[in-house]
C-alpha positions in Angstrom: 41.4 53.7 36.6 45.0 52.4 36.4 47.8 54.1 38.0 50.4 55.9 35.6 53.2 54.3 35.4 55.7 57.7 35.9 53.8 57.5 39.0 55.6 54.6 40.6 58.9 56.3 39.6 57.9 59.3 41.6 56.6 57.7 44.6 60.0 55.8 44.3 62.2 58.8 44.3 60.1 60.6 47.0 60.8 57.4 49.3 64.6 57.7 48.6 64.8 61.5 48.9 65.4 62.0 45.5 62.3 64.0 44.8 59.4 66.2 47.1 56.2 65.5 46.3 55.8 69.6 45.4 58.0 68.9 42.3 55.6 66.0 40.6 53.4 67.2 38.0 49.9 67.7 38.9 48.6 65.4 36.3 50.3 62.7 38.7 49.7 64.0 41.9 46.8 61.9 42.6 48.4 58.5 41.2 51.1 59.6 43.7 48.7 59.7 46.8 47.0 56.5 45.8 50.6 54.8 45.9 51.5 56.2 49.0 47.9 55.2 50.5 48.5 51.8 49.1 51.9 51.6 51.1 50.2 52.8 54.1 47.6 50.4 53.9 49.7 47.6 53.6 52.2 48.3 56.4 55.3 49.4 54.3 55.1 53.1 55.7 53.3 54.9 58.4 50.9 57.6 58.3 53.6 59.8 59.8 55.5 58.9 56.8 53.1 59.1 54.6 52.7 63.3 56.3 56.3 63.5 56.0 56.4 62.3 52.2 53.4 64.2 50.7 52.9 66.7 53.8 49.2 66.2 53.9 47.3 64.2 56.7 47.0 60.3 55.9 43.4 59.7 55.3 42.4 56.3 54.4 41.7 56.1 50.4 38.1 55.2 49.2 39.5 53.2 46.4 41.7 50.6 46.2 44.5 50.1 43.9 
């Protein structure tokens, strides 16, 4: 399944502070994960990042993007 695109403007805004990951919809929460999952995987941010953006525990997704 493709990632909404309103999810790539939240992850944005959550990277620049703009947003917290509490205040996207919950229809979007899990593009939102898969984004930031994606960005862990490929080196952009860390999993203490990725616990500090969407305050759970980076586990690696069993999917990729």
């Amino acid at each position: 399944m493709a990632v909404k695109a309103i999810a790539h403007s939240y992850w944005r805004s959550i990277k620049r502070g703009a947003r917290t990951f509490e205040s996207v919809l919950d229809p979007v929460k899990e593009d939102v994960r898969t984004l930031a999952r994606a960005d862990v995987s490929g080196g952009v941010i860390s999993p203490e990042e990725y616990q500090q953006y969407i305050g759970e525990t980076y586990e690696p997704a069993t999917e990729t993007v």
